[in-house]
BALUMPA-397712 format. One record per residue (C-alpha): residue number from 1; x, y, z. Coordinates in steps of 0.25 Angstrom, whole numbers. Each point is the difference from the previous one (the first is absolute). Layout:
+-----+-------+-------+-------+
| num |    c1 |    c2 |    c3 |
+-----+-------+-------+-------+
| NUM |     X |     Y |     Z |
...
+-----+-------+-------+-------+
END
This chain:
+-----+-------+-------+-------+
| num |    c1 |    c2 |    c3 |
+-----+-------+-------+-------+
|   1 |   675 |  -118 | -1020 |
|   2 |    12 |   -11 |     2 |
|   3 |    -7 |    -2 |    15 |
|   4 |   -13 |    -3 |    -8 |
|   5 |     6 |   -11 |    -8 |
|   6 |     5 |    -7 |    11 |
|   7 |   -11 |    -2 |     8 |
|   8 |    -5 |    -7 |   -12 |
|   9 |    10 |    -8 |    -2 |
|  10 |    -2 |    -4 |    14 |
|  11 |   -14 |    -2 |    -2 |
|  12 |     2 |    -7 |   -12 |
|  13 |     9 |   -11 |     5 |
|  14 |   -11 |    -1 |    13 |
|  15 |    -9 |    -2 |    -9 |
|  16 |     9 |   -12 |    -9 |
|  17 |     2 |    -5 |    15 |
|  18 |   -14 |    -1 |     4 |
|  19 |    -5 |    -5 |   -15 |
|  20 |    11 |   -11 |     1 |
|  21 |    -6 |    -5 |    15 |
|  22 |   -15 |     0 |    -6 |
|  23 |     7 |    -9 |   -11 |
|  24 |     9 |   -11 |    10 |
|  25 |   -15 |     1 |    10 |
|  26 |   -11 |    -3 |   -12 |
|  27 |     9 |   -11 |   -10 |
|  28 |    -6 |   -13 |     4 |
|  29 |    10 |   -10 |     4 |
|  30 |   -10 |   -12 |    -1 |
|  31 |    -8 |    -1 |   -12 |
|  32 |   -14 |     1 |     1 |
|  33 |    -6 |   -11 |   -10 |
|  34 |     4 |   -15 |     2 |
|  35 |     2 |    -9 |   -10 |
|  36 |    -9 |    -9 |    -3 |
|  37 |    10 |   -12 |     4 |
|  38 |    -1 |     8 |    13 |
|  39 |   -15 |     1 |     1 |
|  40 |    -2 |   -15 |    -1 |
|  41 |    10 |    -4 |     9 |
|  42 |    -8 |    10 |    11 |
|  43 |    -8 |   -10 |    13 |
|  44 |   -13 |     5 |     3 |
|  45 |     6 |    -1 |    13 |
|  46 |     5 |    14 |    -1 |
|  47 |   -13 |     5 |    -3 |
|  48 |    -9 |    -5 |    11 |
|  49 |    -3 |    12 |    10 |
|  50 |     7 |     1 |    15 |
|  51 |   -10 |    -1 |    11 |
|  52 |     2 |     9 |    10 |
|  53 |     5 |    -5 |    13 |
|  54 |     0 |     9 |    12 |
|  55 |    13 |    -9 |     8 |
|  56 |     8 |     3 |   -14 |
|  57 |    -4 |    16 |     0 |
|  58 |     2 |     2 |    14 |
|  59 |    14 |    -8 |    -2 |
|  60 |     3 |    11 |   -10 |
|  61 |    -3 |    11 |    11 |
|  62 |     7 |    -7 |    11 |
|  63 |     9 |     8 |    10 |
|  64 |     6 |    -6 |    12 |
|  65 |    -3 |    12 |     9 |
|  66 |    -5 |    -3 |    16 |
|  67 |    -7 |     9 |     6 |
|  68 |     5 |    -5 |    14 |
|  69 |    13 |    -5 |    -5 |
|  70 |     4 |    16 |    -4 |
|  71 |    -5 |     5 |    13 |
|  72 |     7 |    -8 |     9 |
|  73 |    13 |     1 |    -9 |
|  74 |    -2 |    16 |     2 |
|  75 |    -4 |    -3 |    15 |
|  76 |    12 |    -8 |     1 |
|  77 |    10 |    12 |    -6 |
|  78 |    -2 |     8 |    11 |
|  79 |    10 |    -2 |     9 |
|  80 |    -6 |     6 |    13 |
|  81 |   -12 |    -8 |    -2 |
|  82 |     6 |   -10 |    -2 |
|  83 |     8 |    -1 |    14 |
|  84 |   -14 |     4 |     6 |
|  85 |    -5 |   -12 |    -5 |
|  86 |     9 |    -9 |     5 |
|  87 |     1 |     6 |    13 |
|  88 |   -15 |     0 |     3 |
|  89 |    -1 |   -14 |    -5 |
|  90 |    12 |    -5 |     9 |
|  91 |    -8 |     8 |    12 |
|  92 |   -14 |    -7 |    -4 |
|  93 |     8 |   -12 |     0 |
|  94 |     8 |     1 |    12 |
|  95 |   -13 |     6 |     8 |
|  96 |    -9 |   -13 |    -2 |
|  97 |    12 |    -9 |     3 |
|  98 |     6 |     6 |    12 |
|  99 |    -7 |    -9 |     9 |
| 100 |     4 |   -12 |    -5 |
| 101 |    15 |     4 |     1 |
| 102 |     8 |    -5 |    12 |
| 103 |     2 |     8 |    13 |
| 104 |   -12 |     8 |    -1 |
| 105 |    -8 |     6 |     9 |
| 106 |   -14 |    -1 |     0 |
| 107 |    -8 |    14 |    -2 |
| 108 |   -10 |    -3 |    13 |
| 109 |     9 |    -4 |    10 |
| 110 |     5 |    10 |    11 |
| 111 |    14 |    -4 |     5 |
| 112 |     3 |     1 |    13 |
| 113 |    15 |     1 |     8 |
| 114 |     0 |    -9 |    15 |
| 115 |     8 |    10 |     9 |
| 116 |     8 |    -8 |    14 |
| 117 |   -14 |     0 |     8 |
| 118 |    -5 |    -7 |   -13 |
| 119 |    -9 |    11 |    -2 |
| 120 |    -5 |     1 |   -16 |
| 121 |     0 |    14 |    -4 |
| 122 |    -4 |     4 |   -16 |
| 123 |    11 |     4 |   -10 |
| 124 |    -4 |    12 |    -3 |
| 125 |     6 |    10 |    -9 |
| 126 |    12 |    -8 |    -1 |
| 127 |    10 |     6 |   -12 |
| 128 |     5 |    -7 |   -11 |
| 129 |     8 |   -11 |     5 |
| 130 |     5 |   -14 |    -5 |
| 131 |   -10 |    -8 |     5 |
| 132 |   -13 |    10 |    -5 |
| 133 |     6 |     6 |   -12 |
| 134 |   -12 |    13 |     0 |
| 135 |     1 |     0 |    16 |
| 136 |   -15 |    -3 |     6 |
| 137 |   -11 |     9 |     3 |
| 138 |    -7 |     7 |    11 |
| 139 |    -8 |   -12 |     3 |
| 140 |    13 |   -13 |    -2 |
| 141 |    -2 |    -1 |   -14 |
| 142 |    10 |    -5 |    -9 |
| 143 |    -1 |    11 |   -10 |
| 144 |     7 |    -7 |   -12 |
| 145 |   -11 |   -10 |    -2 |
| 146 |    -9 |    10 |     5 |
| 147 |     2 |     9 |   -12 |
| 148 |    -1 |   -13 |   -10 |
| 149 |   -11 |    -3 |     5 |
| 150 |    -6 |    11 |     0 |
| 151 |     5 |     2 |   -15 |
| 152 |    -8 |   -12 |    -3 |
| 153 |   -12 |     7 |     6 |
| 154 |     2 |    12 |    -7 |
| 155 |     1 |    -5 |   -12 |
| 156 |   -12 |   -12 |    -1 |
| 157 |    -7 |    13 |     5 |
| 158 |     4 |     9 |   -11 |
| 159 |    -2 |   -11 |   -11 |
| 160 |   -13 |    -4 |     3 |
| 161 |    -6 |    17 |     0 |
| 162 |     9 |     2 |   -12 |
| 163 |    -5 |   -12 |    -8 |
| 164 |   -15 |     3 |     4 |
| 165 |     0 |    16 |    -3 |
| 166 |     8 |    -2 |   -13 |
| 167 |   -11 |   -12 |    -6 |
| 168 |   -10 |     9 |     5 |
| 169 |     6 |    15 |    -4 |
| 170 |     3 |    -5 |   -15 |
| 171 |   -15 |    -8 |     0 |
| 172 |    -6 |    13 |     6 |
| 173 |     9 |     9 |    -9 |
| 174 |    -3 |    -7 |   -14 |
| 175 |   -13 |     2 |     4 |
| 176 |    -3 |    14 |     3 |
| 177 |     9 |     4 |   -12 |
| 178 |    -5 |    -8 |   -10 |
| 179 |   -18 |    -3 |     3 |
| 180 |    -4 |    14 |     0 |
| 181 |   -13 |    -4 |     7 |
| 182 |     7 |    -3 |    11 |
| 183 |     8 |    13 |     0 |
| 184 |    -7 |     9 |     8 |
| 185 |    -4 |   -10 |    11 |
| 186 |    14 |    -4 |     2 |
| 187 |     4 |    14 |     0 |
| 188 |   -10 |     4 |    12 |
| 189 |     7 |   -13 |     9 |
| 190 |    15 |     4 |    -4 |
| 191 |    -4 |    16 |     5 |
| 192 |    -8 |    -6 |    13 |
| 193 |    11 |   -10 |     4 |
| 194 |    12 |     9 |    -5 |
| 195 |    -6 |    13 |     7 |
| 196 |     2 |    -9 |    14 |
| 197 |    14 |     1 |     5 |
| 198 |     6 |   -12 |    -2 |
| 199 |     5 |     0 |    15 |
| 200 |   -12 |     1 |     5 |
| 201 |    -5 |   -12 |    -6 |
| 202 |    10 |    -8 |     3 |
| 203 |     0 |     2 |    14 |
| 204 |   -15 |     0 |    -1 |
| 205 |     0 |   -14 |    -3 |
| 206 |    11 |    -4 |     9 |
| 207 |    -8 |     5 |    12 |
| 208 |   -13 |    -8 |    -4 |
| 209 |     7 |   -16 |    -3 |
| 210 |     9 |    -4 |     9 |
| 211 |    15 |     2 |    -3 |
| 212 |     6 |    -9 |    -7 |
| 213 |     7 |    -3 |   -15 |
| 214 |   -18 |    -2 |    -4 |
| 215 |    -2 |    14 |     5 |
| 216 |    14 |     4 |    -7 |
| 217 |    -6 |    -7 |   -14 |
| 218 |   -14 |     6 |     1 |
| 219 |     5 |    15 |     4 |
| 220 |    10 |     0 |   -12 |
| 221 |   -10 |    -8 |   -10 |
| 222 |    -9 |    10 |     1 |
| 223 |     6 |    13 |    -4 |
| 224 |    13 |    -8 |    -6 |
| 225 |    -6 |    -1 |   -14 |
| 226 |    -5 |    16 |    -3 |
| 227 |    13 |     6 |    -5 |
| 228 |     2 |   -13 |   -10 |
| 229 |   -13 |     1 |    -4 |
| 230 |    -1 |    15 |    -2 |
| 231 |    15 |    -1 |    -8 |
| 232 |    -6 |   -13 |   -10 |
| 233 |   -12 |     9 |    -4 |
| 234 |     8 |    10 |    -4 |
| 235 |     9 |    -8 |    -7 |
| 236 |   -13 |    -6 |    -8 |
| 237 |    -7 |    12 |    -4 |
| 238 |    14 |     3 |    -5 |
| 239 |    -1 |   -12 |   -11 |
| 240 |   -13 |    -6 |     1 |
| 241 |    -5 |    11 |   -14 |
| 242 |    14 |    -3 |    -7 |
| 243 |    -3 |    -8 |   -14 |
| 244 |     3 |   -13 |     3 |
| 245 |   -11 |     0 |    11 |
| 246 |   -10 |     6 |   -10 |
| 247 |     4 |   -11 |   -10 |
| 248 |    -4 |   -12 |    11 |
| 249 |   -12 |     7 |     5 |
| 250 |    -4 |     3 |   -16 |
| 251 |     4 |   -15 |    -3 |
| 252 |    -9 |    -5 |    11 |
| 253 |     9 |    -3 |    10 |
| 254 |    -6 |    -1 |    14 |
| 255 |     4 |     9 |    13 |
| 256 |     7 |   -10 |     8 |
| 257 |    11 |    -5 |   -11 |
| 258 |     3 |    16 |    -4 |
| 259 |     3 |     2 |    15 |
| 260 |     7 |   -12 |     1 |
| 261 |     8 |     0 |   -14 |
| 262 |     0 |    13 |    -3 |
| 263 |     2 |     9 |    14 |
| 264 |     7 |   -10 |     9 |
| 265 |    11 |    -1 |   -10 |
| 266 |     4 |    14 |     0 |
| 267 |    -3 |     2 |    14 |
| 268 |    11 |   -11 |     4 |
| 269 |    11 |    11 |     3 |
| 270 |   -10 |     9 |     9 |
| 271 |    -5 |   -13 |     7 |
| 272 |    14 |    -5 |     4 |
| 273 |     3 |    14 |     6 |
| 274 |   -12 |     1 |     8 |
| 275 |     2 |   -16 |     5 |
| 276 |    14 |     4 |     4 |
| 277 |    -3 |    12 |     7 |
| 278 |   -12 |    -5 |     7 |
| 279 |     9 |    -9 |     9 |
| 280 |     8 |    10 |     7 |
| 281 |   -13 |     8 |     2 |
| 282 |    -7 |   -11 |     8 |
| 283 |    14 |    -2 |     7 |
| 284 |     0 |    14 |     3 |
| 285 |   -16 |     0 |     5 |
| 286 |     2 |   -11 |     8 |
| 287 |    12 |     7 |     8 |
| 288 |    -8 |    14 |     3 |
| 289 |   -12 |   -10 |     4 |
| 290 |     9 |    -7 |    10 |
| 291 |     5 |    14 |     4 |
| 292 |   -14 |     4 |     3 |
| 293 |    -2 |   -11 |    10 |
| 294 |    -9 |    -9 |   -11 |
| 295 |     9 |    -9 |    -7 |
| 296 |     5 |   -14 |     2 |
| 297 |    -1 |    -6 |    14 |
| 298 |    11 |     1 |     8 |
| 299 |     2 |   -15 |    -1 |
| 300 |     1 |     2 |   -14 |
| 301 |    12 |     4 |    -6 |
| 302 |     0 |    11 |   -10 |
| 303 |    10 |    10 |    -6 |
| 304 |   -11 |    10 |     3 |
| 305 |     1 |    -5 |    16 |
| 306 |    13 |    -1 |    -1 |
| 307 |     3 |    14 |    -5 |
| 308 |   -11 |     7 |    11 |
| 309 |     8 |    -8 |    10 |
| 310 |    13 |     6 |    -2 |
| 311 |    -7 |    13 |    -4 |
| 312 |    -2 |     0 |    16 |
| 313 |    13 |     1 |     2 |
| 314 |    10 |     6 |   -10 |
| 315 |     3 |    11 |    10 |
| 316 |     9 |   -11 |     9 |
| 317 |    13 |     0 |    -8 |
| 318 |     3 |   -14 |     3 |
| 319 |   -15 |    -4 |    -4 |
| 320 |     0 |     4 |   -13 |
| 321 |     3 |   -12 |    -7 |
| 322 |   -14 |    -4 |     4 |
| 323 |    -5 |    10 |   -11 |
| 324 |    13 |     0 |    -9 |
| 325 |    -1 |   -15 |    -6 |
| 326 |   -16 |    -1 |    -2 |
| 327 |     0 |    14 |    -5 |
| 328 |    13 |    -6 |   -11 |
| 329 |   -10 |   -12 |    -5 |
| 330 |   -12 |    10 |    -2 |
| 331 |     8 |     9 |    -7 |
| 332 |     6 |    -9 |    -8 |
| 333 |   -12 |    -9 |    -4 |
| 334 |    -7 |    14 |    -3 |
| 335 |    11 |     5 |    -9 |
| 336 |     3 |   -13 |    -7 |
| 337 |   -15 |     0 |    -4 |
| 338 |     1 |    13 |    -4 |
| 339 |    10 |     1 |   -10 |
| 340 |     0 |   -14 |    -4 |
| 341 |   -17 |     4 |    -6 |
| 342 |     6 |    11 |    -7 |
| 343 |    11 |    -6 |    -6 |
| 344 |   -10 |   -12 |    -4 |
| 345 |   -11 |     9 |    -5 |
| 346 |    12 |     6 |   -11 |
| 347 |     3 |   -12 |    -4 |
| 348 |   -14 |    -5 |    -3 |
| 349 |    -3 |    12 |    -9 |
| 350 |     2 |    -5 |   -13 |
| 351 |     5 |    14 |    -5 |
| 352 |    13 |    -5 |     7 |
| 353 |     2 |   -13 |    -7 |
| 354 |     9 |    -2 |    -9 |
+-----+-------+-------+-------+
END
């Protein structure tokens, strides 16, 4: 029985505890009634209603959140990316003012040597030396601004396919995922063009223009924007039924704002991705063109030339250089790209913002 009685005794002072909160919470500590002193001395001023202004309610609601800002401050935190960044940038800088430098060669010009008979005889396949710091080529060629040059080439090449299949891929893409009419047709074109090998239309259409950086644009251009397109569709079919969307379309809204305000906004993280990667892919086409005999012109410096050039001969020990220093810039260019997209396409994903 003694156990019994005290867990009331427990209860019991619970209970005095609880009673006495109630008390302290419900005893006014203002009074209710004013006197009527206090009435008179009232301005109908306080009694006129408060119009609704939409500057002061959203001032109430106001966060200082930047969508860009937090992804480049998460961009900027990682560290690889960051030194990759500033590499590539120094190299895109360097590439475009390398000719404007003092003491350098220009990238058409074959140099010759004068022997006692004053014969002029090419320098070919010349190693690394103090006046052609990458040696010369097969042809005379000085191969440091050979390989700047074509680094130009390259990259005006890979920026103009990149910027054309990415505005047509995500245009195309938004499209096919979110119009169901125009589903099935652009199903059947993906299947047709997609079931061709992509090599074979490449060289297809290198064979019928002339070769050239137009042939080069055209023959990347037109299989270039299948795979972002394909990979935008899939995204949107993803999101285009979530509730949000079925609020615009029930409130009116028209098409073309829900694809622009609704889907490109949360697409910005796959787009950048695919932007990125799509440079060293055009890079990476134009060398296995430029190996198959249909790229640049020989008179046209491109990495892709430059890289079958020394392709040719890598077997001679003391002519591998000519392979060695354009094979580094691909590479480089190709990774930075690379990992650079990725580390970009984290940081624009707004479940990583702080």
């Amino acid at each position: 029985m003694a156990k019994y009685f005290k867990k009331g005794a427990q209860l019991e002072r619970m209970a005095d505890g609880l009673t006495r909160q109630l008390q302290r919470e419900l005893s006014p500590e203002e009074k209710d009634d004013l006197t009527p002193e206090e009435i008179a001395a009232l301005s109908p001023e306080e009694f006129r209603p408060h119009v609704f202004n939409a500057r002061e309610a959203e001032n109430t609601g106001y966060s200082n959140y930047s969508y860009w800002r937090c992804t480049f401050q998460a961009f900027w935190k990682n560290r690889l990316a960051r030194v990759l960044l500033i590499a590539l940038c120094a190299l895109l800088v360097f590439t475009f003012i390398q000719p404007l430098l003092p003491n350098q060669k220009p990238s058409d010009e074959i140099y010759n040597t004068v022997d006692q008979y004053g014969t002029e005889t090419p320098m070919r396949n010349k190693a690394p030396s103090r006046e052609f710091w990458f040696g010369t080529d097969a042809v005379g060629h000085d191969l440091w601004s050979r390989i700047w040059s074509g680094t130009r080439t390259s990259l005006l090449l890979a920026l103009i396919v990149a910027s054309f299949n990415c505005v047509i891929g995500i245009t195309v893409g938004i499209l096919w995922g979110y119009v169901r009419k125009l589903d099935a047709l652009l199903t059947e074109v993906y299947n047709i063009m997609d079931n061709i090998p992509r090599t074979i239309i490449l060289i297809l259409i290198s064979y019928i223009m002339r070769p050239g950086m137009l042939t080069m644009i055209v023959s990347m251009c037109i299989v270039g924007w299948l795979g972002m397109a394909r990979f935008i569709r899939n995204q949107v079919v993803m999101i285009r039924d979530r509730d949000y969307n079925l609020a615009s379309r029930c409130l009116g809204t028209r098409s073309s704002r829900i694809m622009l305000h609704n889907l490109v906004p949360y697409l910005v993280s796959v787009i950048m991705l695919q932007t990125a990667l799509a440079i060293p892919t055009v890079i990476s086409d134009e060398v296995f063109l430029t190996y198959c005999g249909l790229g640049m012109p020989k008179s046209v410096a491109s990495l892709g030339g430059l890289v079958e050039d020394g392709r040719k001969v890598m077997m001679s020990p003391t002519l591998r250089y000519q392979l060695i220093f354009p094979a580094l810039v691909v590479t480089f260019i190709t990774v930075a790209f690379y990992l650079i997209g990725n580390a970009f396409a984290d940081a624009s994903d707004p479940r990583n913002h702080v």
